[in-house]
N, C-alpha and C positions, 0 to 999 in steps of 0.2 A: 276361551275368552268370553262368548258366548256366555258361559252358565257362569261368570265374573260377576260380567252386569247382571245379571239377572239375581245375582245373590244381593249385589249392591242396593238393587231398585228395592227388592225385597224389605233391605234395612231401612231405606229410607221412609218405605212404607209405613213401615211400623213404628217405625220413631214420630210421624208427626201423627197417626192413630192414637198412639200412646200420648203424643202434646195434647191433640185434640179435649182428652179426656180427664187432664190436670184441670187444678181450677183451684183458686184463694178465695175467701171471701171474710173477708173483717164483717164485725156482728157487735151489735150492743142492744139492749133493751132494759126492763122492767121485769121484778124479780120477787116473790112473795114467799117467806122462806117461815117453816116451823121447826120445831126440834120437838122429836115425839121422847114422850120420856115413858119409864116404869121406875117407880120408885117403892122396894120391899112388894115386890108383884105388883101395885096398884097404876094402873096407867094414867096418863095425864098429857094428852097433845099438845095445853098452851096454844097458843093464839098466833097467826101471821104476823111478820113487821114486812116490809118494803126492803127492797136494797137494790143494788145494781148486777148486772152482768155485759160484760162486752172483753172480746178476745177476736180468734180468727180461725177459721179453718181449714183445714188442708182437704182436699178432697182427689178422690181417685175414682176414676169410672171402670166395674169391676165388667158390667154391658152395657147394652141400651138403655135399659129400666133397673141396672144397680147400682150407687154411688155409693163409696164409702170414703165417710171421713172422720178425720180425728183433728182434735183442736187445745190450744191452750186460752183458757178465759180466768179472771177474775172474777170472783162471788161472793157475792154478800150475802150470807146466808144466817142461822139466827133463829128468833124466838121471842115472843112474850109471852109469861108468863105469873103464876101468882106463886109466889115461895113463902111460906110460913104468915102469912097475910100482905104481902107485901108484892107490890107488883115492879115484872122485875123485864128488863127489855136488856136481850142478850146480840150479842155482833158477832158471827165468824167471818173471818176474813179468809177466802180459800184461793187458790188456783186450782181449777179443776185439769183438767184432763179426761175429755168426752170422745168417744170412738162410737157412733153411728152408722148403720148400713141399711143406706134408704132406697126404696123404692119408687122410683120416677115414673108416674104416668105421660102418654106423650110421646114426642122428638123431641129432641136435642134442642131445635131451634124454632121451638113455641114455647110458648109459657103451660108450667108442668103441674101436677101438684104433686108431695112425696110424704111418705110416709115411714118413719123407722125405730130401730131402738137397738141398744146398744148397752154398755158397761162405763161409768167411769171411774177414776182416780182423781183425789182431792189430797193436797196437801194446804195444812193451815198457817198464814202469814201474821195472825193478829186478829183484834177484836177487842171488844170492851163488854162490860155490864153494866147496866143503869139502875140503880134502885135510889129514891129518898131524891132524887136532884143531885146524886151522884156517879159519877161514871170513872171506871178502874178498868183495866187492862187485864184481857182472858189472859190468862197463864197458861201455857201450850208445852203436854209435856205426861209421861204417862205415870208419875206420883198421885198417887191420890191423896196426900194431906197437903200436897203445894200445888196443884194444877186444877186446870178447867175441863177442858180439852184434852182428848188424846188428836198426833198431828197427823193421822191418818186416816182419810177414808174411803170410802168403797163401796158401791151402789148402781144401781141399771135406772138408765134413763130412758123414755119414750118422745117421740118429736111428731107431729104435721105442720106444715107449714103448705104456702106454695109460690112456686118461684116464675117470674113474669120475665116473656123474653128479651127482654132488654136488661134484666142482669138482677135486678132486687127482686127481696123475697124476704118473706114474714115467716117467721117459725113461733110454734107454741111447744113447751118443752115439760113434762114433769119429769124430776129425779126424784128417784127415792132412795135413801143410805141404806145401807144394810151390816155397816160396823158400828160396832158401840166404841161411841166417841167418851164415854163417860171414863176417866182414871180411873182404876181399882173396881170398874164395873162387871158385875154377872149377870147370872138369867134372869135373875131378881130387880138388877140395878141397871137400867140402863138410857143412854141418848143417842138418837138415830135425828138424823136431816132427811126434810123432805124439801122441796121445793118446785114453786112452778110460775115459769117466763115467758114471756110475750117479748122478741126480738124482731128487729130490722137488718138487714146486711145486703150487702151488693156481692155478687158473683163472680169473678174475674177465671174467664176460661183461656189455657193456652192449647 
């Protein structure tokens, strides 16, 4: 009976060790996005536009000083650029998919700073092109005599940020892609996303 309880207390232990160390925290901020291009080998970055990001994170305390989370966000991500003389402001609309594993300076219950980097997963919802005082709808899809976009991407991202003990915390984020979004694209041809964001979000630990 004896070694009952003591398996029970055991569980119990660990069960709110393990709450302790869950934690949500909703995120939105400011978002500056490029699309690196090569076109017939000759490269061409194109210029920042502005967009949005905000989603939420799942996080998991892996110790003391390692959290790992993963998150669904909305992205605006994109491009301006000059196309055949003509200047041309491009919109991806994405859900990403960010999996980080950061490094907490600190206790648990001070304000921390973190640092980490990670891999993520984009898929594309939409988007438009701007040229002339006109604006038309990316076509998402991996044709290249009908499409814009390919709808998948894939890329490693980097974060610091740091989190104050009362719950919010500021993160700075770049991702960089590393699939060619461009239809019918080679080593010759191709579009890569880069971006990088300035968020706000509050921390909600269980």
């Amino acid at each position: 009976m004896k070694r009952f309880f003591l398996l029970v207390s055991g569980f119990f232990a660990l069960q709110n060790n393990a709450s302790a160390q869950l934690s949500i925290s909703p995120e939105a901020g400011y978002q500056m996005s490029k699309v690196r291009y090569e076109i017939a080998g000759k490269e061409d970055n194109g210029d920042f536009k502005s967009g949005l990001r905000f989603g939420a994170n799942l996080g998991l305390g892996v110790s003391d000083h390692l959290i790992l989370q993963g998150g669904a966000f909305f992205s605006g991500k994109g491009g301006d650029i000059n196309m055949l003389g003509f200047d041309v402001s491009r919109t991806f609309n994405y859900i990403d998919i960010p999996v980080v594993l950061n490094y907490m300076t600190g206790v648990a219950t001070g304000s921390r700073f973190f640092i980490g980097a990670g891999p993520y997963w984009s898929y594309a919802i939409g988007g438009n092109n701007k040229a002339l005082g006109t604006k038309t709808d990316v076509e998402i899809g991996s044709n290249a005599a009908t499409d814009d976009i390919r709808p998948m991407d894939f890329g490693i991202n980097a974060n610091i940020g740091f989190l104050l003990s009362g719950g919010f915390y500021v993160r700075g984020m770049y991702a960089h892609g590393l699939t060619n979004i461009l239809p019918g694209g080679d080593s010759d041809n191709s579009m890569r996303n880069s971006s990088l964001s300035l968020s706000l979000g509050y921390n909600f630990t269980f």
